[in-house]
N, C-alpha and C positions, 0 to 999 in steps of 0.2 A: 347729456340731456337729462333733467329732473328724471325721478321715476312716479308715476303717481302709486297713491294707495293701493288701487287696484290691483299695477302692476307689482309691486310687492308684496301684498298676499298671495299672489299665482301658487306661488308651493306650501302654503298652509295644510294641504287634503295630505299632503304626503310627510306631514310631521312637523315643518319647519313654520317658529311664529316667524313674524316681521321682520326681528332684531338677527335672529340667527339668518336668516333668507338674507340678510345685507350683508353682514359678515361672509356669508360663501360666497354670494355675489362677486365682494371686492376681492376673493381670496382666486376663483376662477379663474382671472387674466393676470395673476403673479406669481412669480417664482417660489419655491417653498420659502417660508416665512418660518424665520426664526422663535420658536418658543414667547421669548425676552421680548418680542416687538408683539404678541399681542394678550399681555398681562392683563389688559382692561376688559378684554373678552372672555374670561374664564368657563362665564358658562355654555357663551353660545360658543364655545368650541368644544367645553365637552356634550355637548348636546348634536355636535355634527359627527365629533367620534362616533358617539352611541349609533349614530347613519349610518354607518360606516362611509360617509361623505369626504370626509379627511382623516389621515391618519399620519400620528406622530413617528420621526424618523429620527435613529438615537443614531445621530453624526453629533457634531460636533461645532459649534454648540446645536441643540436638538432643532428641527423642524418641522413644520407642521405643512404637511406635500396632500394637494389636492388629488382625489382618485377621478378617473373620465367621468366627467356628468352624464354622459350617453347608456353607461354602464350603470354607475348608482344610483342616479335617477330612475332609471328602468326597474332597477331589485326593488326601490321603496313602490313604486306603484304597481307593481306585480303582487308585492307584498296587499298591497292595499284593496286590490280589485277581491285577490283569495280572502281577505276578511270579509267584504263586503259581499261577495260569496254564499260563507259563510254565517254573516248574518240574514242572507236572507231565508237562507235553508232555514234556521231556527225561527226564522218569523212564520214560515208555510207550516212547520212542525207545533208550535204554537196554535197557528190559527184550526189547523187541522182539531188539533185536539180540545179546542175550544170548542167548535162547532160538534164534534162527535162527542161532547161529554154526555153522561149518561143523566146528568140533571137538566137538561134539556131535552123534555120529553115533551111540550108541547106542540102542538100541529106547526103551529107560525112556525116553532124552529128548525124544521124541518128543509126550510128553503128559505133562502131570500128573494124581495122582490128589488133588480136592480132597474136604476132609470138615468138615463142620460148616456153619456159618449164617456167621461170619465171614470163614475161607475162601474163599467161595462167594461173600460182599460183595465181597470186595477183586480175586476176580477178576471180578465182572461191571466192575467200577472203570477193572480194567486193559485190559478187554476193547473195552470201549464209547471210552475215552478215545481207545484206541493205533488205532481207527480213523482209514484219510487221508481215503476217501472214503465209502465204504458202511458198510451195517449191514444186514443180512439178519437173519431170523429167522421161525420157528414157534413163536408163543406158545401155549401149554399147559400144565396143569396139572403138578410141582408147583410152588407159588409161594412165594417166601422173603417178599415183603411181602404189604400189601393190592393186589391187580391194579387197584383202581380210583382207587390216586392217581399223581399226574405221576411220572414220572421224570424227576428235574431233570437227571442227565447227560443223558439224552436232549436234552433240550430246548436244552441248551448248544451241544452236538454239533450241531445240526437250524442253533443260528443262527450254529455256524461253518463251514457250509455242507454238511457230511455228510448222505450219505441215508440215513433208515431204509425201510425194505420189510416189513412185517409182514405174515403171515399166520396170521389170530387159527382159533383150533379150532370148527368151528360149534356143536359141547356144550361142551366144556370151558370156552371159552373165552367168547365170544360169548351165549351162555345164561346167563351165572350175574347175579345181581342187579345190578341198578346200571350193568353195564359198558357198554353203549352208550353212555350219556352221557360215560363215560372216554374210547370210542374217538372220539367224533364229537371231542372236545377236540384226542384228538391227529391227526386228519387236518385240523383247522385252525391246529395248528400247524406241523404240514408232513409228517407220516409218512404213506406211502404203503400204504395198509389195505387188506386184501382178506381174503373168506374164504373157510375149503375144511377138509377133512376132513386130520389133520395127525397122524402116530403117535406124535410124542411134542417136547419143549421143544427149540429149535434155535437159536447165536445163534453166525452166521459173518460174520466182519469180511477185510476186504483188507489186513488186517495181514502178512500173513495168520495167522488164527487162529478156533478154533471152541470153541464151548463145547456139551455135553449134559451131561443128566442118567446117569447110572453103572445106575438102577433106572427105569423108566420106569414101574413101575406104582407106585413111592411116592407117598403123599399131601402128603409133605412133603419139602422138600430136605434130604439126608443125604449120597449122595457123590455127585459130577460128577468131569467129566473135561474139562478143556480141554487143545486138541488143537495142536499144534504145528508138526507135520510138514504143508508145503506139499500135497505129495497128496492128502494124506487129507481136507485141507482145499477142496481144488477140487471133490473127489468130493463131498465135503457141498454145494459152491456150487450144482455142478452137479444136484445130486438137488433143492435148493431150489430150483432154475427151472424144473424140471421140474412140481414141484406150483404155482410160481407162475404158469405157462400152465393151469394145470387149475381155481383158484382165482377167487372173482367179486370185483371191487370191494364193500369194505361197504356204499356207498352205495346201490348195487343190491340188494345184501342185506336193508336194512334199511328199503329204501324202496319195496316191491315195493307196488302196490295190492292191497287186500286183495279185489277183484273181478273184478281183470285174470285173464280166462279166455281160452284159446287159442279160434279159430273150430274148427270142426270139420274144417276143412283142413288149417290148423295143426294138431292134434291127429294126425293121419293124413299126416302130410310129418314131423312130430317122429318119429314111433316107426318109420317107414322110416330116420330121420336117424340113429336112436341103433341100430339097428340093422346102421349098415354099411353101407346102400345108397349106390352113386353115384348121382350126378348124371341119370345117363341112366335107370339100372334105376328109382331113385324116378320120373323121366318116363314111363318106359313103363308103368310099376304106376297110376300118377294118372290117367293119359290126358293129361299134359300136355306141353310143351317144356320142353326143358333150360333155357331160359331165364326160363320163368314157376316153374320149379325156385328157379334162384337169387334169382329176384325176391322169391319168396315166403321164402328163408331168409335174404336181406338184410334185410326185412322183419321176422319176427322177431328176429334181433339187434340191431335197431333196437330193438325192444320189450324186450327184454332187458337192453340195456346192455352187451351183450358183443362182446369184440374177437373172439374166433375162433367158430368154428362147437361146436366140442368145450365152450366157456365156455356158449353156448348153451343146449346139450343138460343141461350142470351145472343152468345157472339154472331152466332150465324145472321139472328133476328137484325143485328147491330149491321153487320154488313149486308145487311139486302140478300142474304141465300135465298128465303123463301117469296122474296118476289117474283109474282109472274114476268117473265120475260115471254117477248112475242119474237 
């Protein structure tokens, strides 16, 4: 059957024009070919050499023996993807240092304003790539794709050793159908998840660079703003660690027993605790030691899952401790 055009370009991306793509073609379903029978092809054989596609075998007289396609096709396009890689790391390096030159001192350059769904693609692209180390973020509505499939850069990123840190919305985010089975995926792929009450979408890298939404009560992305200026961009770091101290692991989140109820000690140490009280005044209000104080609120964060005391007070709040019960 003919081949068309098309399908004879197929392996162009991985080296081979037209002419040489026919020659290995016809050489694929035949026995080694002797030297002498394809005098007419000189180049595109030495051009499949150079693939290491086919290789010359010194019998007699000499032939030229096809290597697995399975095999060498594989090396060129593995070869191909690490270039391609590679170029893009020098395009984020590039753009990075375009945008951080020091002759760009105007206010405008400080940030751009982006608009539309492609826009907005190409900088979550540049955004996520030009990270060295980190990836912060408050996930929240609005959302340019489905929130419940992988982000493959992500996942790139994650296994060339970058970290992400999410802090997903408890409504927006974590409530909507399906997403838990998203998120559990990706804290098994290595994103560090936690949840907390979040005002609106946040994605700040050590590039440095941050991206938000421009409207925060849109339902859909229309303009954002990625942000430039090193300052502005600490402030945002900074404001994220601030809610990522305040935030619970999803794990805890998500895994809270649906019976686990505080004693009635707990209950009455909890609501002196979110109230402000120290160490001593909750002892003296209990009738207890400052010691049976902290025992009892090591105790609960134990039960909790939580590293500080203030995570605590959150989790408890999360799972209904301090409601009245009749």
């Amino acid at each position: 059957m003919a081949k068309t055009g098309d399908d004879q370009a197929v392996l162009e991306p991985l080296g081979l024009t037209r002419e040489v793509q026919d020659l290995y073609e016809s050489l694929v379903s035949r026995r080694p070919v002797a030297a002498s029978e394809l005098s007419d092809s000189a180049s595109e054989l030495a051009r499949l050499v150079e693939l290491d596609l086919v290789t010359l075998v010194d019998t007699d007289p000499p032939r030229y023996v096809i290597l697995p396609p399975d095999t060498a096709l594989d090396v060129l396009a593995r070869r191909r993807e690490r270039e391609l890689a590679n170029a893009r790391r020098k395009m984020v390096e590039l753009t990075v240092r375009f945008h951080g030159s020091t002759s760009r001192r105007e206010p405008a350059d400080l940030m751009e304003v982006l608009h539309g769904d492609q826009e907005i693609a190409q900088c979550m692209t540049r955004l996520l790539l030009g990270a060295r180390k980190e990836v912060c973020g408050w996930d929240a509505p609005p959302y340019r794709d489905d929130p419940n499939q992988v982000n493959q850069l992500e996942l790139d990123q994650l296994k060339r050793g970058v970290t992400f840190r999410v802090i997903y919305d408890r409504r927006g985010s974590v409530d909507r159908p399906g997403r838990l089975a998203a998120l559990a995926q990706g804290i098994a792929d290595g994103e560090q998840a936690r949840v907390g009450d979040v005002p609106l979408k946040l994605i700040v890298t050590d590039a440095p660079m941050a991206f938000v939404p421009f409207d925060v009560r849109a339902t859909k992305h229309q303009t954002a703003l990625l942000i430039h200026d090193p300052v502005m961009v600490a402030g945002l770091a900074a404001l994220f660690e601030l809610y990522w101290d305040r935030s619970v692991p999803l794990t805890t989140y998500v895994g809270q027993p649906a019976v686990d109820r505080p004693t009635p000690e707990e209950r009455d140490l909890l609501a002196l605790l979110m109230s402000g009280f120290t160490d001593l005044e909750m002892a003296a209000h209990l009738g207890w030691s400052e010691r049976t104080v902290r025992k009892h609120i090591d105790g609960m964060r134990h039960r909790l899952n939580a590293d500080t005391r203030f995570q605590a007070g959150y989790q408890a709040v999360l799972r209904g401790w301090l409601e009245h019960r009749g």
